[in-house]
Backbone bond lengths (Angstrom), bond angles and torsions (degrees), N, CA, C in turn:
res aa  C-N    CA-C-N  psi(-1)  N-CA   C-N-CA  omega(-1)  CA-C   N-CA-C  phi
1 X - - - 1.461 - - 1.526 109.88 -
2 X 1.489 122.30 137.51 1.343 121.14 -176.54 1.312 113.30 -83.15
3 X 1.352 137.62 146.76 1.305 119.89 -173.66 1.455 97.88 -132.82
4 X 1.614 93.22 136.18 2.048 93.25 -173.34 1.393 100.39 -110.73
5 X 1.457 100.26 154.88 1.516 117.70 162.24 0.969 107.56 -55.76
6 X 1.296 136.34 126.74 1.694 135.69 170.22 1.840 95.50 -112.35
7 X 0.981 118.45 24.08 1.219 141.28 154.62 1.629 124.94 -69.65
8 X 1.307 90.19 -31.19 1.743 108.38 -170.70 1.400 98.69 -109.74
9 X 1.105 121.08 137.23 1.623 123.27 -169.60 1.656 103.29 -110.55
10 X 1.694 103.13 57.12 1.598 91.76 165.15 1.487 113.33 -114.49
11 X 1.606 108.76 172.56 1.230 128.25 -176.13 1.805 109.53 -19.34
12 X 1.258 90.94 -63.28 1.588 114.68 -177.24 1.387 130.55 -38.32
13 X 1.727 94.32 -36.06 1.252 116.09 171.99 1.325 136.99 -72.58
14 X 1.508 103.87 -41.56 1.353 136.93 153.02 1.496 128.03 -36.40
15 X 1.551 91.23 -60.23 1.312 102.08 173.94 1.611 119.29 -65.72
16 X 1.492 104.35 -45.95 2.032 101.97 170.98 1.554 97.49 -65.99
17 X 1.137 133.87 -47.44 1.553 126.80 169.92 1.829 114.65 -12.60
18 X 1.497 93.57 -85.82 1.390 126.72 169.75 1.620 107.60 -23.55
19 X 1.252 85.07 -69.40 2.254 103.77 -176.63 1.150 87.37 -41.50
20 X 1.536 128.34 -77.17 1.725 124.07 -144.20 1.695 108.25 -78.11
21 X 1.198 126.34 -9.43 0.901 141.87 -176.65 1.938 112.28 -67.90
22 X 1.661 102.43 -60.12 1.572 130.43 -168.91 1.642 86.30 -96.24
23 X 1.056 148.34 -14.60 1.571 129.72 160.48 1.319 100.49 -95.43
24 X 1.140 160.13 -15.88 1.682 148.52 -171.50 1.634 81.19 -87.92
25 X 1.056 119.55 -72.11 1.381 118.05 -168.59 1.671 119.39 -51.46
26 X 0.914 107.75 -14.88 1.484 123.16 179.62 1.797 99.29 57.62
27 X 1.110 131.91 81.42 1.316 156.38 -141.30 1.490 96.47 -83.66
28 X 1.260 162.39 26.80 0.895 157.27 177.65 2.164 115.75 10.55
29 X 1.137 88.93 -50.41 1.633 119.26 178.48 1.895 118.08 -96.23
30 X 1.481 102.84 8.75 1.014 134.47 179.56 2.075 104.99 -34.87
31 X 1.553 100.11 -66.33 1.303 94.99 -162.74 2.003 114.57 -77.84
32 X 1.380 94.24 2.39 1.410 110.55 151.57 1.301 130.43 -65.69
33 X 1.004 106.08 -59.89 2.069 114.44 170.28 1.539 108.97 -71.63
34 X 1.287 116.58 75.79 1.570 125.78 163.89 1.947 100.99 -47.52
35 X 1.371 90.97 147.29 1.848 78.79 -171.21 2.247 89.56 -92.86
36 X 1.808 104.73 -1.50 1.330 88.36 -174.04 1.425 120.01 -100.71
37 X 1.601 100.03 31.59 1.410 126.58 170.82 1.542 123.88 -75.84
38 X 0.973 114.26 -46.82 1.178 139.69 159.94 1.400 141.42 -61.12
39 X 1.201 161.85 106.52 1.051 154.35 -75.90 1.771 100.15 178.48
40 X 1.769 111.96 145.63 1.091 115.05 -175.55 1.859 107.90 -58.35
41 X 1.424 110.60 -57.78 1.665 128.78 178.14 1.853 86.53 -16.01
42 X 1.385 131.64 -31.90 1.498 102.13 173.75 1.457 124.66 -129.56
43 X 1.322 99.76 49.23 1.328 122.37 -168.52 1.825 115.87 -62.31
44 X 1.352 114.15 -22.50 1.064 101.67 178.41 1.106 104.94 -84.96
45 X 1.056 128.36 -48.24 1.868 130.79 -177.04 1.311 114.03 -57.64
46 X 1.324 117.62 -15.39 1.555 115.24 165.94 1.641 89.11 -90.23
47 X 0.546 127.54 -28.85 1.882 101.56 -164.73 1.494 90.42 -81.88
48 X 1.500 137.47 -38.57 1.209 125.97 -160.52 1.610 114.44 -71.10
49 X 1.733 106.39 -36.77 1.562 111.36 172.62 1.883 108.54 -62.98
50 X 1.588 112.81 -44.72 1.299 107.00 170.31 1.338 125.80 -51.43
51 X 1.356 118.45 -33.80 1.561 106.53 171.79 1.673 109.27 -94.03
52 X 1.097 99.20 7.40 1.922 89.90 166.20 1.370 99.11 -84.19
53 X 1.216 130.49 -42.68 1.178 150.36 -147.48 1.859 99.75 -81.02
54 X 1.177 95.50 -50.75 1.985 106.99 -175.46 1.284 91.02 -71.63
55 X 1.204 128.05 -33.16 2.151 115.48 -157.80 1.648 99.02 -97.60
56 X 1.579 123.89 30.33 1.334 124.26 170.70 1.048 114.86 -144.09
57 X 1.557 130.69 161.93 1.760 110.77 -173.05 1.472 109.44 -128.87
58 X 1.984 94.02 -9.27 1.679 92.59 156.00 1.549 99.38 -178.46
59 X 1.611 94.93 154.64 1.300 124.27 -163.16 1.125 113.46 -103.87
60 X 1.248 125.61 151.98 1.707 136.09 160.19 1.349 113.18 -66.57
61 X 1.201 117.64 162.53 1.606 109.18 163.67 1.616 131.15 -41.55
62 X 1.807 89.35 -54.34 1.043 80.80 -169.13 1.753 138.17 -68.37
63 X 1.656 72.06 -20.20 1.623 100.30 -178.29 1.621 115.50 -49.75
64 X 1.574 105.09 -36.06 1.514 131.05 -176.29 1.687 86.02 -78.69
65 X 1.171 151.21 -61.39 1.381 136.44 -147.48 1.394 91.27 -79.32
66 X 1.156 114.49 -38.50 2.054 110.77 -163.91 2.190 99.46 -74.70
67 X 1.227 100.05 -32.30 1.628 107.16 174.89 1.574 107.41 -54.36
68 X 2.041 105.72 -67.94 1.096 105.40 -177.68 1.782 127.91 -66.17
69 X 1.572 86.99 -18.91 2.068 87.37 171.73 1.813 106.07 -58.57
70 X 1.456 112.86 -46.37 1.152 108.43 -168.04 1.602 120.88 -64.55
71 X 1.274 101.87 -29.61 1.788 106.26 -173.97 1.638 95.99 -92.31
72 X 1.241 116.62 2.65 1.708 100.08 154.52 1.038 105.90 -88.37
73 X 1.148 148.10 -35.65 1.439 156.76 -176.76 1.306 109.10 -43.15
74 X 1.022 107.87 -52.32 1.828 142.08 -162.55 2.348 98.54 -73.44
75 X 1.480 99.34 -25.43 1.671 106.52 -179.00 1.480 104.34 -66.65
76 X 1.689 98.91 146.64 1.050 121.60 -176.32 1.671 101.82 -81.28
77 X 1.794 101.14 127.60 1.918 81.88 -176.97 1.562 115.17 -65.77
């Protein structure tokens, strides 16, 4: 398995960001949130929901609607 710096705020990163993000959550709306929507310009706020997201092994609903409100937020218009 390749393992990236999520240190480095590129595209690439984002995008595996995104992935592990909408599969932990089990994304229902999944094939909606393209992860190549999203853009480095908010790279920290994706890494910060990703490690909320990695340091739990399961969520409430709501927890999942307030997660997924935020990473729409986070879309490139």
């Amino acid at each position: 398995m390749i393992r990236l710096d999520l240190t480095k705020p590129t595209q690439e990163n984002v995008e595996y960001m995104i992935e592990t993000i909408k599969s932990k959550l089990k994304m229902a709306t999944a094939a909606a949130m393209q992860a190549s929507a999203f853009s480095t310009e908010q790279y920290e706020e994706i890494q910060e929901l990703y490690e909320i997201v990695n340091s739990k092994s399961n969520f409430s609903i709501s927890e999942v609607e307030a997660l997924v409100s935020e990473l729409g937020k986070l879309r490139k218009e």
